[in-house]
C-alpha positions as CSV (number, residue, x, y, z in Angstrom):
1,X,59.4,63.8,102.1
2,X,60.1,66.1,104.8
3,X,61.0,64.2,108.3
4,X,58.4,65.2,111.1
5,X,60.2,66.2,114.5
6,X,59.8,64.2,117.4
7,X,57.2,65.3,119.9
8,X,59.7,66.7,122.3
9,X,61.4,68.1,119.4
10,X,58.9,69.7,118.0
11,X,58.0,71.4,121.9
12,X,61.3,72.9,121.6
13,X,61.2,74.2,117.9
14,X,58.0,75.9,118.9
15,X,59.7,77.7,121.9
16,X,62.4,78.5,120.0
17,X,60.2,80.3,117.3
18,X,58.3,82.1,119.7
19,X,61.3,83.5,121.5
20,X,62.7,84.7,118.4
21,X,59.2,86.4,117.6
22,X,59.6,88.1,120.9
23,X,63.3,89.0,120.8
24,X,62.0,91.1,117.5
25,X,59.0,92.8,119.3
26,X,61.4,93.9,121.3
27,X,64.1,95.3,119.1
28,X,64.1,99.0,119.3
29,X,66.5,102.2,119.6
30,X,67.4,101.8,122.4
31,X,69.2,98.3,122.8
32,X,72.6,96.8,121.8
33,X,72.7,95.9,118.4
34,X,75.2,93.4,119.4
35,X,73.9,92.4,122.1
36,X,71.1,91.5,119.9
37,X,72.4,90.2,117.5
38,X,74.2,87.5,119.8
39,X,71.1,86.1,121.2
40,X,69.1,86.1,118.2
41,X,72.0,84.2,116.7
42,X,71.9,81.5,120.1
43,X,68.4,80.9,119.3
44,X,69.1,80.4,115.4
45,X,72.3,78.3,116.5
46,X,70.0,75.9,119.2
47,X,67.7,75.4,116.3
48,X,70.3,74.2,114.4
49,X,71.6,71.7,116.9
50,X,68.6,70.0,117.3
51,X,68.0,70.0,113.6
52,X,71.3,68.3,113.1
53,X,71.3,66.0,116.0
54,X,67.6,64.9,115.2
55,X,68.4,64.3,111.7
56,X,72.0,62.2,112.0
57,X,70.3,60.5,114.9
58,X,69.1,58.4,112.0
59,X,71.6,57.6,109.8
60,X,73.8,56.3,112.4
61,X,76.4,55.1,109.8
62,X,77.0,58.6,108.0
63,X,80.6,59.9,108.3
64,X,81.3,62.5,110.9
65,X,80.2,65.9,109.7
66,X,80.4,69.4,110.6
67,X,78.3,72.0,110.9
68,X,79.3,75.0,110.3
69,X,77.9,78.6,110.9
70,X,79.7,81.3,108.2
71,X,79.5,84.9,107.4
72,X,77.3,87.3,109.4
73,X,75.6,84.1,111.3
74,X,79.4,83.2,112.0
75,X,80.4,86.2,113.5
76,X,77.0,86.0,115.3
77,X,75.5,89.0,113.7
78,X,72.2,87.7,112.5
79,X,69.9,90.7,112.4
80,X,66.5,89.9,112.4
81,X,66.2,88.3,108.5
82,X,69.7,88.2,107.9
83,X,70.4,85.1,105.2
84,X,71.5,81.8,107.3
85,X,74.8,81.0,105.6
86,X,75.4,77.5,106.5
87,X,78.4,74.7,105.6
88,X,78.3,71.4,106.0
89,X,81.7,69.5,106.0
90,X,82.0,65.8,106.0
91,X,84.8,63.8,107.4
92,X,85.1,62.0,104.0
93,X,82.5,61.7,100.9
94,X,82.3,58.2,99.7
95,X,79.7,56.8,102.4
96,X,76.7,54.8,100.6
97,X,74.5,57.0,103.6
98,X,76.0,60.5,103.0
99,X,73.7,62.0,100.5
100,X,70.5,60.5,101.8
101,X,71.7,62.3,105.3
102,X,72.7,65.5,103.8
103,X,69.4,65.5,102.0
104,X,67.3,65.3,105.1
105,X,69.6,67.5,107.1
106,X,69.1,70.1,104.0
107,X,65.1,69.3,104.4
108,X,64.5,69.7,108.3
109,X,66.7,73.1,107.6
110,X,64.9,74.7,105.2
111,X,61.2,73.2,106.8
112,X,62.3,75.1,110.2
113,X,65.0,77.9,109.7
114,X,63.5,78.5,106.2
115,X,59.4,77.5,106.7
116,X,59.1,78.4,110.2
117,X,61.4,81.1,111.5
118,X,60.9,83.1,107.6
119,X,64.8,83.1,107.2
120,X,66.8,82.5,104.0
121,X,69.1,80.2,104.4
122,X,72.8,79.7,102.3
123,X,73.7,76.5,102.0
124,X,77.1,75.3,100.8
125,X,78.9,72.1,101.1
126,X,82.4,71.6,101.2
127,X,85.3,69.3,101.3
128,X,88.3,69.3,103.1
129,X,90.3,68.7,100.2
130,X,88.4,71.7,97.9
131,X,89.8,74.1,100.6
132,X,93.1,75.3,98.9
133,X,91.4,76.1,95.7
134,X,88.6,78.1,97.4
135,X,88.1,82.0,95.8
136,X,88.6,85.4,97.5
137,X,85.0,85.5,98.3
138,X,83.9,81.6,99.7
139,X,87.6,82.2,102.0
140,X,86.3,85.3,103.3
141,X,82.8,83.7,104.5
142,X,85.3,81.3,106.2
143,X,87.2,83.4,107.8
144,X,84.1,83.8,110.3
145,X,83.4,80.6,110.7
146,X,82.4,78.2,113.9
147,X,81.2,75.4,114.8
148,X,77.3,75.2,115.4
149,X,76.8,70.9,115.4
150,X,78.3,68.0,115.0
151,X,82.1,66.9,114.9
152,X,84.8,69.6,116.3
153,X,87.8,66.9,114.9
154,X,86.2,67.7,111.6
155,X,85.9,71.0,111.9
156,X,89.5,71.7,112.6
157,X,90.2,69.7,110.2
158,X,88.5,72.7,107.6
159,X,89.9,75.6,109.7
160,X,93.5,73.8,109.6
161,X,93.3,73.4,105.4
162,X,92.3,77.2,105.5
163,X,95.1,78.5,107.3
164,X,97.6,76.3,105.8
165,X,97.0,77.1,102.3
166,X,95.5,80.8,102.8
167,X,97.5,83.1,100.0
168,X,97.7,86.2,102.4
169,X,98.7,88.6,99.7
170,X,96.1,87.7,96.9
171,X,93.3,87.9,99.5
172,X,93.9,91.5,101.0
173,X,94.4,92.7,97.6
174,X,90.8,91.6,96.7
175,X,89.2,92.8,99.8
176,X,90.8,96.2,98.7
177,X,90.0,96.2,95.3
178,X,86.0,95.1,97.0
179,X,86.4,98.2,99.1
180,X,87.5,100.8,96.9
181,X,84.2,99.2,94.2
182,X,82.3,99.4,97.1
183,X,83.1,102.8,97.8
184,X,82.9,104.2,93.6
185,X,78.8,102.4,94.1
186,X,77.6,103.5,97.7
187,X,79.8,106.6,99.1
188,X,83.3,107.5,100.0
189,X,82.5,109.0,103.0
190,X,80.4,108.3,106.1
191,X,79.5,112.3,105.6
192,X,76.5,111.2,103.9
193,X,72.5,112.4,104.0
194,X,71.6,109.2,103.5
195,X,74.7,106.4,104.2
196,X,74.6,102.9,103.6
197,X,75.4,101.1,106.8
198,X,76.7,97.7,105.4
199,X,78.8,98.9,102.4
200,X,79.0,102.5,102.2
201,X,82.5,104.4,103.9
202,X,82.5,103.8,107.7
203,X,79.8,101.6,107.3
204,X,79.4,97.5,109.0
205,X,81.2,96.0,106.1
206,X,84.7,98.4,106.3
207,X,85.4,97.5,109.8
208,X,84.6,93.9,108.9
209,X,86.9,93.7,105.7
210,X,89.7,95.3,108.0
211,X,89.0,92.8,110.0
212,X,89.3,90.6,107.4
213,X,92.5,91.3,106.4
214,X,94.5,91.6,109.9
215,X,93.3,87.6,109.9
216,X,94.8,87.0,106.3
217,X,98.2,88.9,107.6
218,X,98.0,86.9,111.2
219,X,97.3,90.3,113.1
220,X,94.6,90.2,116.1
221,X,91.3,91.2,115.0
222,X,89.9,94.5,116.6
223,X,87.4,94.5,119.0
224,X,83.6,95.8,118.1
225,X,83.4,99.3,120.1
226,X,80.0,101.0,120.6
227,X,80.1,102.6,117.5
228,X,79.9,99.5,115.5
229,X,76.9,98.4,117.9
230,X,74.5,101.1,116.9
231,X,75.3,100.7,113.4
232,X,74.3,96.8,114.0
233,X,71.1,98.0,115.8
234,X,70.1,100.2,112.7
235,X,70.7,97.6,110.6
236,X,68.0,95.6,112.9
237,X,65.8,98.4,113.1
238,X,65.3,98.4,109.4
239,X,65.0,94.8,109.4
């Protein structure tokens, strides 16, 4: 059964959803994609927050958790039905409360983000101790990561079993190898009548993956120039 929001709650939700129906009336040409991007994400992330906090409110006896915004939503890039890629990390699993929790966070999610606001949303769920044996592709979601609710102890918790167990090499090999695939499918060059703007050469996902991989080799990331802005406000404008 899914839990029915508080009055007050529910006043906000509705706000929240009618802002974001406004914020993509007004998405056009003209505008920042990031810019954008960033406040539709805010209004996404204040969901969230009172989704969680509403939810645990009730299960007062669940272990710390974490929520955790991954991905595009991570890096605050949600375009206007971008996927919601969402992790929940628990301070430890063996609470008698924990699954009933995580089954009515997962409900008042997917009744609001998914129901309401039309947005897909991932959902993954992971352990602290599962980090060191995590694939190419689940660290690379990671590597955008933040906090959205809940416990910030138990979210460095996650970000410290990343980092100290992150095999540098083996991960900017594979975000090569995805490139140069990436480039064989789409186009090798942003010459193109007609270019893809996440994968293709020069495209959203190239500067991320580089990105990517001056984390995995403890360089500073580069900055998002205006370039990489009105790729993101294409992307928007195509919806």
């Amino acid at each position: 059964m899914t839990p029915t929001p508080a009055p007050e709650l529910a006043i906000e939700l509705e706000q929240l959803k009618a802002a974001r129906l406004r914020l993509i009336d007004d998405c056009n040409a003209e505008g920042d994609g990031s810019a954008w991007c960033a406040e539709h994400s805010a209004i996404v992330d204040r969901a969230a927050t009172l989704l969680f906090q509403g939810t645990m409110a009730s299960y007062p006896a669940a272990p710390r958790l974490a929520l955790v915004a991954t991905g595009g939503y991570g890096r605050r890039e949600l375009a206007p039905f971008s996927d919601i890629d969402i992790t929940v990390v628990p301070e430890e699993a063996d609470s008698p409360v924990l699954d009933e929790a995580l089954r009515s966070l997962f409900r008042a999610l997917h009744q609001t983000l998914g129901s309401d606001f039309k947005l897909e949303i991932g959902y993954a769920y992971r352990l602290i101790s599962d980090v060191a044996g995590l694939d190419a592709v689940t660290r690379t979601g990671l590597l955008d990561a933040r906090p959205v609710a809940g416990s910030q102890r138990v979210f460095n918790a996650l970000a410290d079993a990343f980092w100290e167990s992150m095999p540098s090499g083996e991960f900017v090999l594979a975000k090569i190898t995805e490139r140069v695939a990436a480039s064989r499918r789409f186009n090798d060059s942003p010459l193109s009548i007609e270019p893809h703007l996440k994968e293709g050469a020069g495209g959203l996902r190239a500067y991320q993956a580089s990105n990517w991989i001056r984390a995995a080799i403890g360089e500073r990331a580069a900055r998002p120039d205006h370039h990489y802005a009105t790729l993101l406000g294409a992307r928007n404008l195509l919806r």
